[in-house]
ROTI-935060 format. One record per residue: residue in three letters; x, y, z of N, C-alpha, C in turn. Coordinates in pm, whole numbers, m for minus. Atoms other than C-alpha are relative to their C-alpha. Layout:
PT,paba,nc1,nc2,nc3,cac1,cac2,cac3,cc1,cc2,cc3
PT,ALA,X,Y,Z,X,Y,Z,X,Y,Z
...
END
This chain:
PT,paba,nc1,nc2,nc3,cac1,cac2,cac3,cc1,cc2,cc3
PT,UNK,84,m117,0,0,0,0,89,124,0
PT,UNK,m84,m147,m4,104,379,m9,m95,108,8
PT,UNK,37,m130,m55,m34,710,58,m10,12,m89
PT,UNK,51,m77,121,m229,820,m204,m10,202,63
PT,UNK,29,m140,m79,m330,1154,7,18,m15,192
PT,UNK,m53,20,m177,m214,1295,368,m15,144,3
PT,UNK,1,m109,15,m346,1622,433,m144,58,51
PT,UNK,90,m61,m70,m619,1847,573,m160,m41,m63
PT,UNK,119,33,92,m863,1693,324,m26,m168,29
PT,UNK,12,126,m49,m817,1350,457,157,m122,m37
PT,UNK,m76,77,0,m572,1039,449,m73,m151,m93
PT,UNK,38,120,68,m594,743,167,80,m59,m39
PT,UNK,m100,85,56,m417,480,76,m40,m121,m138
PT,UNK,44,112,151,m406,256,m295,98,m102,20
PT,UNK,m66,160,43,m259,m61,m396,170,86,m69
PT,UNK,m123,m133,m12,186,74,m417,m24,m102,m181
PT,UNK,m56,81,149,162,m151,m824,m139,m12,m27
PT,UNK,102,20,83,m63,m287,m1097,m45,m97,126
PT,UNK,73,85,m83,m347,m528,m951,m131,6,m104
PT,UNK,99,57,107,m577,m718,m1162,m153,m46,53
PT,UNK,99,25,m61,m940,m708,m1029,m113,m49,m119
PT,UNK,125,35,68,m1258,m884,m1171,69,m30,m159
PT,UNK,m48,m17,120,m1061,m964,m1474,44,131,m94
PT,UNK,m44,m185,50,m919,m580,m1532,129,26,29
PT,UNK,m172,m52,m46,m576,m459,m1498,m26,135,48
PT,UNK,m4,m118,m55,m543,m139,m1271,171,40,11
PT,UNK,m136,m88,m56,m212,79,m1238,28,m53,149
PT,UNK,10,27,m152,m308,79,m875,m165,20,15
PT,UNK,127,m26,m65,m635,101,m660,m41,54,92
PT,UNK,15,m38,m154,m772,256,m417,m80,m77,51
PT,UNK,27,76,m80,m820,128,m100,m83,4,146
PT,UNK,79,m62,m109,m915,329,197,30,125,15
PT,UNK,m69,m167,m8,m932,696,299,m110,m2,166
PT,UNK,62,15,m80,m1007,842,602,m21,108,8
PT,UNK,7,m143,43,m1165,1199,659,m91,25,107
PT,UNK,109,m72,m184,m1289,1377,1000,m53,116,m88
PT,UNK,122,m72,83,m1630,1553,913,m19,100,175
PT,UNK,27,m101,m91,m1788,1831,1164,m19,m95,111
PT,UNK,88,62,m128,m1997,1578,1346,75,m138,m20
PT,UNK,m3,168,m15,m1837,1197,1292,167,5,m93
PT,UNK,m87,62,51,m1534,1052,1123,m31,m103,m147
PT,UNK,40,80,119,m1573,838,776,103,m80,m39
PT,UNK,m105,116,15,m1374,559,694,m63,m52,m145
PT,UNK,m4,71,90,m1414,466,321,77,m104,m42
PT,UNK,5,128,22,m1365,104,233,9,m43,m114
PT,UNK,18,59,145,m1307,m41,m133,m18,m119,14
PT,UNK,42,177,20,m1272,m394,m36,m127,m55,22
PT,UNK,141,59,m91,m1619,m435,130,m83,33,m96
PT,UNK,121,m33,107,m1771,m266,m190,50,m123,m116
PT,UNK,m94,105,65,m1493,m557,m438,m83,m114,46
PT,UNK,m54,102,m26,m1530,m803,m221,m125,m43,141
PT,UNK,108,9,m89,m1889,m834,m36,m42,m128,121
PT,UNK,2,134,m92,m1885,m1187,58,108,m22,89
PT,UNK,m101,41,m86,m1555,m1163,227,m22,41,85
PT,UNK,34,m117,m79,m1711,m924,441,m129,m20,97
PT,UNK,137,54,m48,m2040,m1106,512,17,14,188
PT,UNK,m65,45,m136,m1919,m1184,874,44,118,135
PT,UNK,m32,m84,m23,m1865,m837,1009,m93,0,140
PT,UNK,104,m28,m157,m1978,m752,1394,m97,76,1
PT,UNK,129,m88,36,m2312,m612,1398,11,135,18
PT,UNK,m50,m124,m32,m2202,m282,1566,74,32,m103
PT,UNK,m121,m74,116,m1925,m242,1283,m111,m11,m162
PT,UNK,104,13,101,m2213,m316,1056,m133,86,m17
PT,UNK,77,m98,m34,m2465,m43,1182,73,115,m89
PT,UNK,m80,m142,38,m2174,214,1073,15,m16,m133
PT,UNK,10,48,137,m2217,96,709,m127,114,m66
PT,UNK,78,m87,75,m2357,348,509,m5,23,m113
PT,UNK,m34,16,122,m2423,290,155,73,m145,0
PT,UNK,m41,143,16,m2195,25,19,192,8,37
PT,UNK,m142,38,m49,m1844,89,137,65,153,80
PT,UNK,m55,m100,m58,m1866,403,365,m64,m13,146
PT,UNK,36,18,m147,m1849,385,757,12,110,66
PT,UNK,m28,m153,m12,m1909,697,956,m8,m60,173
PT,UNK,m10,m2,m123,m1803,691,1327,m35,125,112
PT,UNK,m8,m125,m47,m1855,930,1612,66,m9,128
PT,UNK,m99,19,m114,m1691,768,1894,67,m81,m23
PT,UNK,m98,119,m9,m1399,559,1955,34,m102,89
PT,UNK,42,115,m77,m1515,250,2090,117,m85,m28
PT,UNK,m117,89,m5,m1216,18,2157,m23,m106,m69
PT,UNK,87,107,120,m1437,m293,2026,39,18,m113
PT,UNK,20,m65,123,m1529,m105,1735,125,7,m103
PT,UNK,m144,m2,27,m1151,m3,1669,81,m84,m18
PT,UNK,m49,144,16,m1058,m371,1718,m50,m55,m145
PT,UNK,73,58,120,m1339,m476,1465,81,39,m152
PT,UNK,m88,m59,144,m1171,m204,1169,77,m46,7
PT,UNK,m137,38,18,m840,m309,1257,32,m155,m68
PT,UNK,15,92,86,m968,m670,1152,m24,52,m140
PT,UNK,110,m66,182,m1185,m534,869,187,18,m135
PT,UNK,m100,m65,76,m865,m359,704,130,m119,m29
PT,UNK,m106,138,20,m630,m659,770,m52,m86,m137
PT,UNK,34,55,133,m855,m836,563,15,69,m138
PT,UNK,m33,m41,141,m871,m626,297,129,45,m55
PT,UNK,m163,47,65,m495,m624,259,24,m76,m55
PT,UNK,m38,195,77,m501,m1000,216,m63,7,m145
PT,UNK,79,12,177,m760,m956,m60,83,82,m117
PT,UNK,m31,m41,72,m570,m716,m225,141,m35,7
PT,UNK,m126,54,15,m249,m863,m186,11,m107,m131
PT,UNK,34,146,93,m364,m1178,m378,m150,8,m7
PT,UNK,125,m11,9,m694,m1094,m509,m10,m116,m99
PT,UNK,23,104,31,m686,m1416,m706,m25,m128,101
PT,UNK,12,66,m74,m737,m1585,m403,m117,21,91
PT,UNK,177,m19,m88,m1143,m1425,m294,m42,m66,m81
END
């Protein structure tokens, strides 16, 4: 991964090479960004929108904060919660590490 953006507008990171999704070749991809709003926090997600079934499995609480199809908006920082993303995101490394392997 690498730092696509780092800056007052938010923090995102893409795939650092090419990566071949759904039968497509990409440069790179993006992957996640993260961006504090007035009232909450937002955590956009690509793998969970890619890669739905890998995702099925998600803790109901981390699944409430699902808004749309791959945007999570927080407002506190529930340790749980913080545990749950820190899975969430692991996974979607693996997938995009070897996305011939979801």
């Amino acid at each position: 991964m690498e730092v696509a953006q780092d800056g007052p507008r938010g923090y995102s990171l893409q795939t650092a090479g090419p990566i071949e999704l759904a039968g497509r070749h990409f440069p790179n991809l993006f992957f996640a960004a993260v961006k504090e709003g007035k009232n909450d926090t937002a955590l956009h997600f690509f793998p969970i929108y890619s890669h739905p079934k890998r995702f099925a499995d998600l803790p109901a609480a981390l699944r409430k904060k699902l808004t749309g199809k791959s945007c999570f908006h927080f407002k506190t920082a529930d340790p749980e919660l913080l545990e749950a993303v820190a899975e969430m995101l692991a996974r979607g490394r693996e997938i995009f590490a070897d996305p011939a392997k979801t």
